[in-house]
C-alpha positions as CSV (number, residue, x, y, z in Angstrom):
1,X,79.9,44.6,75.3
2,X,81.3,47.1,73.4
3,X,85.2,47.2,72.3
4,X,87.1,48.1,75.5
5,X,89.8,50.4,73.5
6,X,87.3,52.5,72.7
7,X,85.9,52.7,76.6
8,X,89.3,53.5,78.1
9,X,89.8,56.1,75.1
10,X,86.2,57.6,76.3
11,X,87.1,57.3,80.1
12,X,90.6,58.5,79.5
13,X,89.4,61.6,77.8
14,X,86.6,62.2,80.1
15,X,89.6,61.9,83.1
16,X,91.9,64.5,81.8
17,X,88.3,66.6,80.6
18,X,87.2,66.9,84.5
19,X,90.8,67.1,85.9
20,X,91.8,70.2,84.0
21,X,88.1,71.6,84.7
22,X,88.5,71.1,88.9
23,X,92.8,72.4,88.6
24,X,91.4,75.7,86.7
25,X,87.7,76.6,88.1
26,X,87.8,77.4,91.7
27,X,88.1,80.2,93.9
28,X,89.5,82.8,92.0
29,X,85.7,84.1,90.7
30,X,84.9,84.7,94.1
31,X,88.0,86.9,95.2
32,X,88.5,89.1,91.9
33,X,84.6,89.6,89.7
34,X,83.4,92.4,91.7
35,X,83.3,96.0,92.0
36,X,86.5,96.3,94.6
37,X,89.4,97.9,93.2
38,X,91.9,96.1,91.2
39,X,89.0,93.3,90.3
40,X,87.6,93.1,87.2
41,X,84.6,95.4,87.6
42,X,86.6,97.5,90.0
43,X,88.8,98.2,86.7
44,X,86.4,97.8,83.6
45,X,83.6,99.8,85.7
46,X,81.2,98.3,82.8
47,X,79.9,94.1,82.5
48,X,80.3,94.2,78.7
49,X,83.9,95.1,79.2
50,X,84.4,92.6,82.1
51,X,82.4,90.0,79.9
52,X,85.3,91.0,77.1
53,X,87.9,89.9,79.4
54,X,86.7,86.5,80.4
55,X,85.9,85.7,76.6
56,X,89.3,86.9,76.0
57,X,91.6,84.8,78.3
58,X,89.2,82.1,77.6
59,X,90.1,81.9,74.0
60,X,94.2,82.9,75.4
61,X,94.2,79.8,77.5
62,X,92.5,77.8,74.6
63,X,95.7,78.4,72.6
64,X,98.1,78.1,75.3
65,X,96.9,74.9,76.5
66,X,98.2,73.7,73.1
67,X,101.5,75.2,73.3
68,X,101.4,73.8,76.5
69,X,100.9,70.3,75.6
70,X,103.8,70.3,73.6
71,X,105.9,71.8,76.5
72,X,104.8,68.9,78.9
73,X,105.2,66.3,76.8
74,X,109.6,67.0,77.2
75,X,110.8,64.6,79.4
76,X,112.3,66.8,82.7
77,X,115.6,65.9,84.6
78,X,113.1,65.7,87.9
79,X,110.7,63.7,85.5
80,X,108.3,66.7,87.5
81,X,105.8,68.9,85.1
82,X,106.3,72.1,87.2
83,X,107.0,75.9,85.2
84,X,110.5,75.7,86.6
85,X,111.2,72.3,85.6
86,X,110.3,73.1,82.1
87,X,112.6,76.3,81.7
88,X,115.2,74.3,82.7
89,X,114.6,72.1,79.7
90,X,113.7,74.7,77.0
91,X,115.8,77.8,78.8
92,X,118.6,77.1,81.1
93,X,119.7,76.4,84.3
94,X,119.3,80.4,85.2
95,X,116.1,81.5,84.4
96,X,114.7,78.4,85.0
97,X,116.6,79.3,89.2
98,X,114.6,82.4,88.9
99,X,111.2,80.7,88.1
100,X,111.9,78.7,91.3
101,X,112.9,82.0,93.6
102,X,109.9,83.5,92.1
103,X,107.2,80.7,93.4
104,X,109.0,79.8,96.5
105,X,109.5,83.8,98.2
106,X,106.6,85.5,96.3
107,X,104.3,83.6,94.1
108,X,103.3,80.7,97.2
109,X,103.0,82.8,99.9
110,X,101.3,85.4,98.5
111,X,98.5,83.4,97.2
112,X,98.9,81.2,100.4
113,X,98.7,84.3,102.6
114,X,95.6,85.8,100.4
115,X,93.7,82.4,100.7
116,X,93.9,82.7,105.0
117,X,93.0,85.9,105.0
118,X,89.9,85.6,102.6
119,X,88.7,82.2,104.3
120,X,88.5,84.1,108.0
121,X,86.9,86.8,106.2
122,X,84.6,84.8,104.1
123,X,83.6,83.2,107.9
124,X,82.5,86.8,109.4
125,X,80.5,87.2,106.4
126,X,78.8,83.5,107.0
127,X,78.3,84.3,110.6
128,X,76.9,88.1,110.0
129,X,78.3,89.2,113.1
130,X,76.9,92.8,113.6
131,X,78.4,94.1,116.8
132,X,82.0,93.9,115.7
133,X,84.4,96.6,114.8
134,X,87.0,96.5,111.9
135,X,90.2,96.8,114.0
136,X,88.9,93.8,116.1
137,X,88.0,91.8,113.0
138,X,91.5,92.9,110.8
139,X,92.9,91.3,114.3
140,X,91.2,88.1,114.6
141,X,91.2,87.5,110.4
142,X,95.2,87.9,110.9
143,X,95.9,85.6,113.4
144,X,92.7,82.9,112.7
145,X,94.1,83.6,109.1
146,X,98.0,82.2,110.0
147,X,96.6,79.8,112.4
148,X,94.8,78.1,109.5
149,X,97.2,78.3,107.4
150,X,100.0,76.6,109.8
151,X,98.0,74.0,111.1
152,X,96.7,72.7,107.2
153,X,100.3,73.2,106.0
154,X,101.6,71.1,108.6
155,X,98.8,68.4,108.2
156,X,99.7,68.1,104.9
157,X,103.3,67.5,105.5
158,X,102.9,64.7,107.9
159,X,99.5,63.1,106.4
160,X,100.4,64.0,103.0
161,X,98.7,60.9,101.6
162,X,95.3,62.0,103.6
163,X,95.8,65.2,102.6
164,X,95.4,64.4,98.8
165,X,92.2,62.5,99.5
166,X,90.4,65.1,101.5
167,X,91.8,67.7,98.3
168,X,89.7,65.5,96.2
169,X,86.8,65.7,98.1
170,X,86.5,69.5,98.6
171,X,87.2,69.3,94.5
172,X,83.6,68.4,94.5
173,X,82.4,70.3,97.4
174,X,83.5,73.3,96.1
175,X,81.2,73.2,92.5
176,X,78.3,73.5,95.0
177,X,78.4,77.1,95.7
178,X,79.5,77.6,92.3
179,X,76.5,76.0,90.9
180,X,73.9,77.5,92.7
181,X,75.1,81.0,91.6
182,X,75.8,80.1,88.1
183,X,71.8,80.2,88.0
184,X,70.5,82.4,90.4
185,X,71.4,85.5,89.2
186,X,69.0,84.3,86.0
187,X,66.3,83.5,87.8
188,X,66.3,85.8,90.1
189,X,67.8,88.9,88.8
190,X,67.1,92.5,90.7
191,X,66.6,96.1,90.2
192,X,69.4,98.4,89.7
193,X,71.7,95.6,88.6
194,X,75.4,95.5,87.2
195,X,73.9,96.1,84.1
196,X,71.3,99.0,85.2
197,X,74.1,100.9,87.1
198,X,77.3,100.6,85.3
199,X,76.3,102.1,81.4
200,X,79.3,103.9,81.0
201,X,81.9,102.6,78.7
202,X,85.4,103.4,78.9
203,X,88.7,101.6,77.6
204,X,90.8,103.2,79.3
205,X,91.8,100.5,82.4
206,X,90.0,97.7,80.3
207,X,93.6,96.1,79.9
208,X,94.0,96.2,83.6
209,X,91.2,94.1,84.1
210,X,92.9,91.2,83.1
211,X,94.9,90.8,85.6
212,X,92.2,89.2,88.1
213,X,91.1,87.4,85.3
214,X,94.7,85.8,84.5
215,X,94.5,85.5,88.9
216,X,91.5,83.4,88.2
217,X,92.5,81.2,84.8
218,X,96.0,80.7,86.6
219,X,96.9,76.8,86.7
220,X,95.4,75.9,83.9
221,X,98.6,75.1,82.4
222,X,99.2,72.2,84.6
223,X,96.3,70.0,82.8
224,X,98.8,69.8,80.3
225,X,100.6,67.0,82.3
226,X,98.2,64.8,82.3
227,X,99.4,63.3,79.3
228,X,101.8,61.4,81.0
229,X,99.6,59.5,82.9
230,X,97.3,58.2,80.0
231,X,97.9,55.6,77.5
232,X,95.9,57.3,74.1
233,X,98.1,60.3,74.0
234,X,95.8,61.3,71.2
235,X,93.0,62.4,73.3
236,X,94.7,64.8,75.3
237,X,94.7,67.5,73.4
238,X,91.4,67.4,72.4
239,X,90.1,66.8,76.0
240,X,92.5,69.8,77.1
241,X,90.8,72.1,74.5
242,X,87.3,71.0,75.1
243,X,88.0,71.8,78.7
244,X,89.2,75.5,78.1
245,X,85.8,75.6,76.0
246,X,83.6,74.4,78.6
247,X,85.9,76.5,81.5
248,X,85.6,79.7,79.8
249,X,81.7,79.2,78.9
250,X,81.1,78.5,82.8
251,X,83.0,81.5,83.7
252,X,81.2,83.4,81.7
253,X,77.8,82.3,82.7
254,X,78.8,82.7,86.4
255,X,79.9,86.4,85.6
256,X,76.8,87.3,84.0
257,X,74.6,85.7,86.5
258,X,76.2,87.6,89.7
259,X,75.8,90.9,87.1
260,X,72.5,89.9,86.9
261,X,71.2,89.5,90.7
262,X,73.6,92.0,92.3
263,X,74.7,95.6,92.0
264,X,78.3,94.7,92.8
265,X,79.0,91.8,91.1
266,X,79.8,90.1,94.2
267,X,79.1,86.4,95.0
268,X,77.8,87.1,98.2
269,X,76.2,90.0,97.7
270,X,74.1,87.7,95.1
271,X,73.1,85.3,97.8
272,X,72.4,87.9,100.2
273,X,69.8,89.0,97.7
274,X,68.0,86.2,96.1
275,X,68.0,84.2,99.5
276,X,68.1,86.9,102.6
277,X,69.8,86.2,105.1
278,X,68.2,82.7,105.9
279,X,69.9,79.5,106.0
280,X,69.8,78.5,102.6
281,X,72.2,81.7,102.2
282,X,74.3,81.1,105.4
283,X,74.8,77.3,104.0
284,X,76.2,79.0,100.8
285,X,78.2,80.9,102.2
286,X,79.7,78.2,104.8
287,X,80.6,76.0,101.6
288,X,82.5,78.9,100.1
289,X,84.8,79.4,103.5
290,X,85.3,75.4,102.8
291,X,85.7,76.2,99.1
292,X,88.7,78.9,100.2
293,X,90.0,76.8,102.8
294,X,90.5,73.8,99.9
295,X,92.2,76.6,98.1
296,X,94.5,76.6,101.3
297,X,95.0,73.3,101.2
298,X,95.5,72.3,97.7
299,X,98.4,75.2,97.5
300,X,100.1,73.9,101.2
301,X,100.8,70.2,99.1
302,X,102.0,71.9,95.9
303,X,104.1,74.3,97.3
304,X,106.6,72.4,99.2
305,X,106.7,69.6,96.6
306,X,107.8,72.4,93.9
307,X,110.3,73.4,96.4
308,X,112.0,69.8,96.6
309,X,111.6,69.8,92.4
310,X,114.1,72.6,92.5
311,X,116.4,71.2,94.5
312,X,116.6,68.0,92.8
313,X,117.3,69.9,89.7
314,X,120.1,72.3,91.3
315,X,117.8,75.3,91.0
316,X,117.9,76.4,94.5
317,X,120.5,76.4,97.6
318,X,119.2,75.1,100.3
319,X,122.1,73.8,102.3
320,X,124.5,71.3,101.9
321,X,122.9,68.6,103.7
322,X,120.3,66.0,102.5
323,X,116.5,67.1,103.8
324,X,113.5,64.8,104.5
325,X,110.2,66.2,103.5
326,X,108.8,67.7,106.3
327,X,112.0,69.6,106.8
328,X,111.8,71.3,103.3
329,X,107.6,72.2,104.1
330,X,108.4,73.6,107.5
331,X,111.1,76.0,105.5
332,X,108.1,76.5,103.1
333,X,106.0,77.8,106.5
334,X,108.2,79.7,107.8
335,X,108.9,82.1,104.4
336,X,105.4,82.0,103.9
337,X,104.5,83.2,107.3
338,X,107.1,85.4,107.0
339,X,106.0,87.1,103.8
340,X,102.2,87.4,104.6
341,X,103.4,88.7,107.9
342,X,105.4,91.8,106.4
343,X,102.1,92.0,104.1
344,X,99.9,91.9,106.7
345,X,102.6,95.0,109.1
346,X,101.9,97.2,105.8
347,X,97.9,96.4,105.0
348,X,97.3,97.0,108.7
349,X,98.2,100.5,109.3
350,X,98.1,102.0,105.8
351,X,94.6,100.2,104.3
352,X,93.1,99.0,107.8
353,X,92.1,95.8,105.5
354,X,93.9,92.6,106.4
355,X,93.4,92.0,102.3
356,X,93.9,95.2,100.8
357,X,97.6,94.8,100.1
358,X,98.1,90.7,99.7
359,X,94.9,91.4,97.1
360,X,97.3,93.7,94.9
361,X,100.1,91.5,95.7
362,X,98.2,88.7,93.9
363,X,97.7,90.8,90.9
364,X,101.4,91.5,90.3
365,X,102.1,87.8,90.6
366,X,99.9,87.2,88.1
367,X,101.4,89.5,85.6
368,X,104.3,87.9,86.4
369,X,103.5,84.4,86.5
370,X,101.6,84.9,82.5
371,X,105.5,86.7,82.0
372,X,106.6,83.4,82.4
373,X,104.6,81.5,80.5
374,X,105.5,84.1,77.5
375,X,108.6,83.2,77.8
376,X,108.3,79.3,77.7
377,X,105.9,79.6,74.8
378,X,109.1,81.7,72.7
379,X,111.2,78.9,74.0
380,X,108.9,75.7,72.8
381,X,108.8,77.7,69.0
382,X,112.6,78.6,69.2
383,X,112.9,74.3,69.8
384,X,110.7,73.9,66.8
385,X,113.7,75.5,64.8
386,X,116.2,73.8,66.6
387,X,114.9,70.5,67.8
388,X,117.4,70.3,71.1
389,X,114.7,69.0,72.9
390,X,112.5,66.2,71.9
391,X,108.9,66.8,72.2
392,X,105.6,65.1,70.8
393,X,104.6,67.8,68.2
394,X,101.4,69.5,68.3
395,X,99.4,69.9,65.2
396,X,99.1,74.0,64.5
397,X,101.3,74.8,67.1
398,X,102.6,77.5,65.0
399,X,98.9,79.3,65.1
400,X,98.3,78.6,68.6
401,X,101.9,80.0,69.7
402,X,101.9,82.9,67.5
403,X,98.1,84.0,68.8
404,X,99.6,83.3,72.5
405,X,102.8,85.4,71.8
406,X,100.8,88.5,70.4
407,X,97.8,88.6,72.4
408,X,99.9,88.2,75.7
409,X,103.2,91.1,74.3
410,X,99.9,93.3,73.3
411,X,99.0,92.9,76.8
412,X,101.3,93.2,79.2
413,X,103.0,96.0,77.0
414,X,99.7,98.0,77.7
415,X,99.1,97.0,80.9
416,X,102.7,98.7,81.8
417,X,101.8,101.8,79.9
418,X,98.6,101.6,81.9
419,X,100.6,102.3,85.4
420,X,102.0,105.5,84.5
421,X,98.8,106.7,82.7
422,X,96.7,106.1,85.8
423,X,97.1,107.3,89.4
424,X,94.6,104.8,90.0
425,X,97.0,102.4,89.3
426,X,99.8,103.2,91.2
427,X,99.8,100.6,94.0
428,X,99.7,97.7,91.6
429,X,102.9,99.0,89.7
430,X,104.8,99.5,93.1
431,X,103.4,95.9,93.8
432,X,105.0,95.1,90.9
433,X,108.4,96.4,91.0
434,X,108.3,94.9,94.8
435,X,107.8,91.5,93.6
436,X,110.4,91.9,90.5
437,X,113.0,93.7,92.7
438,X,112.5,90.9,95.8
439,X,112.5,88.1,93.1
440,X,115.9,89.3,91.5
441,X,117.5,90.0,94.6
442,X,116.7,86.6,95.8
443,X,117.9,85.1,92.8
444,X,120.7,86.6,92.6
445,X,121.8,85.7,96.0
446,X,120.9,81.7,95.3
447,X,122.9,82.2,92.2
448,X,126.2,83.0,94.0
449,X,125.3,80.4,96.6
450,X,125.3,77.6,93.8
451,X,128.6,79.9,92.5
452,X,130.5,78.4,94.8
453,X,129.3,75.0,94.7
454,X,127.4,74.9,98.1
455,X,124.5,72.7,97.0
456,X,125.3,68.9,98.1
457,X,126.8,66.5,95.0
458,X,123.9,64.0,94.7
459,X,120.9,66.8,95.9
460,X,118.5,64.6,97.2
461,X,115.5,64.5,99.4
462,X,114.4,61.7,101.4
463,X,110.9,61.4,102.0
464,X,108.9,59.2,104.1
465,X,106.6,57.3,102.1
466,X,107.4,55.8,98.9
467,X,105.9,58.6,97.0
468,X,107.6,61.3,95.0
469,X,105.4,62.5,92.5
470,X,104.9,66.5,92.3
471,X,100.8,66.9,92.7
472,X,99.5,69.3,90.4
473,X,96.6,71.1,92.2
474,X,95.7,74.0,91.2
475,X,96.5,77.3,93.5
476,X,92.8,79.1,92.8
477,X,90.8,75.6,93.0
């Protein structure tokens, strides 16, 4: 029969192996690998240089998984693995308020509000409706778009339970798509491809391409929790890595089989050519509006969950009273309706493309969200040296931290110099100073609410079902 340790130690392993793959791959290859500006070929305007990128991050989030791990494996005051929960631990009480502000007002409903907006589009493109002008479609993707995204938030505050077991349905749904155009483009590929059309090679934005790459690796941090829910703590790691091996080699195949079978690098645009407009193409491009609405979904259960993690750790005000659940998700709705409505009142008028703006949006959360990160991975290595918090060391953290640290300050000290050397790349550093001024002033504000000691003594939520642990869904699956 086989000894049993070893079979839990195999299924353990696989577990966490297929968990981390379905948080990180998702829909993030659809949204930012094609020629549109601020995507990846939009920026690098060559495939070796977008093919750089992906090998790049892959190998970043390799070494940051580890650091990672270690990070995780703190005990929280929430007992929650969230990024604020964790620069509470290794930071402080400040910073780790301003992680919260940052992913309540800016980080949630911008990816929320870019999700909506993509899935209605992603629907015109499955129907192929001919006869329909742009205004009319901006229109209908803007208010199909917040109908959707309403109407699954609130399902998923009242049916929470339901909710997680459809999630882990469309986790599987969502590899078809995924799979048929990981080959395709081989197969099939065309005349006049990425590779025939963009030769030129210039470094110049190449940094800026990262940033819909970090948009589509984002999350992966959060397989770093699984730890806790296994009993051979040993295989995590491993697991973890071989995961961001086996993540960053699909990737990679994916990009360089929609280089291969289109001229855009565009997912659709690849099924549109190797299958016409049949149905075998229309089915394909029906599962990726389900693919972008479980995108919606997963992020409407993580978002209000991370909201009540932050007020059980005194991170946030949000009144003095005691709130059920579904009281803190409908506060969730409204700020992100709010948000993707002032988004929406500015890509409208000036771009005439209901995704235009919440598209750059997404890119300066990114750079900010991989900020973060920078500055828990300084934090784990300052605990190293200090050993405030106890953690389960990581072998070679030293080496994974240290590559993290450089690779990311190299980066995102470029990819600043980049705004000002660029006109091109103009919008995305106003994007960015929106989202940093917004998320200060907000924080800010909290901070002299919790000043004067308005949050209540015990801070607790009440929810209605026995459950209370924080899912970790990814926001790009």
């Amino acid at each position: 029969m086989g000894n049993p340790k070893k079979h839990i130690k195999l299924f353990e392993f696989l577990s966490v192996f297929s968990t981390a793959v379905g948080i990180t791959i998702g829909i993030g290859i659809y949204l930012k690998n094609d020629n549109e500006p601020g995507h990846v070929l939009g920026f690098t305007q060559n495939p070796f240089l977008a093919i750089a990128l992906w090998i790049l991050v892959g190998i970043l989030g390799m070494a940051m998984i580890m650091v990672f791990i270690e990070i995780s494996s703190a005990n929280t005051k929430s007992g929650h693995g969230t990024l604020a929960s964790w620069a509470n631990l290794f930071i402080g009480r400040k910073v780790a308020s301003y992680y919260a502000i940052f992913y309540i007002f800016l980080y949630f409903p911008t990816l929320l509000t870019f999700f909506a907006m993509f899935s209605v589009n992603a629907m015109f493109i499955a129907l192929n409706l001919q006869n329909i002008s742009e205004e009319t479609k901006n229109i209908v993707t803007v208010i199909v778009g917040f109908i959707f995204l309403i109407l699954i938030a609130l399902s998923n505050i009242f049916f929470r339970k339901t909710g997680k077991a459809i999630q882990t349905i469309g986790t599987f749904i969502k590899f078809i798509p995924l799979l048929v155009s990981l080959f395709i483009g081989f197969i099939h590929p065309i005349d006049g491809n990425v590779f025939d059309t963009f030769k030129e090679m210039k470094f110049g934005n190449f940094f800026m391409g990262l940033l819909p790459v970090l948009f589509s690796f984002d999350g992966f941090i959060y397989g770093a929790s699984l730890q806790k829910e296994v009993s051979n703590k040993n295989v995590v790691p491993k697991a973890l890595f071989a995961a961001m091996i086996f993540i960053t080699i699909f990737y990679l195949l994916e990009v360089i089989s929609l280089f291969l079978g289109t001229n855009d690098g565009s997912v659709f645009t690849l099924f549109n050519n190797v299958l016409g407009t049949g149905i075998g193409s229309k089915i394909l491009n029906w599962f990726i509006v389900i693919t972008a609405l479980m995108s919606l979904h997963a992020m409407t259960l993580v978002a209000p969950a991370s909201m009540q993690t932050s007020r059980e750790e005194n991170l946030i005000y949000l009144g003095k009273k005691e709130l059920k659940m579904w009281v803190i998700g409908a506060i969730q709705i409204i700020i992100t309706v709010t948000v993707g409505l002032i988004m929406m009142a500015i890509s409208l008028p000036v771009k005439h493309n209901s995704l235009a703006i919440v598209d750059t949006f997404s890119n300066a959360t990114s750079l900010t969200v991989f900020t973060l990160y920078l500055m828990l991975i300084v934090a784990v290595c300052v605990n190293r040296k200090t050993g405030k918090i106890e953690v389960n060391k990581i072998k070679g953290l030293w080496y994974y931290a240290v590559f993290s640290i450089v690779i990311l300050s190299l980066s995102l000290a470029y990819i600043a110099y980049m705004f000002f050397a660029f006109k091109e790349n103009f919008e995305t550093m106003i994007s960015i100073f929106i989202v940093l001024g917004t998320s200060f002033g907000l924080w800010g504000l909290n901070e002299l609410l919790l000043k004067k000691g308005m949050l209540p003594p015990q801070n607790k939520v009440i929810f209605n079902g026995p459950e209370k642990k924080l899912a970790t869904i990814n926001a790009n699956s």
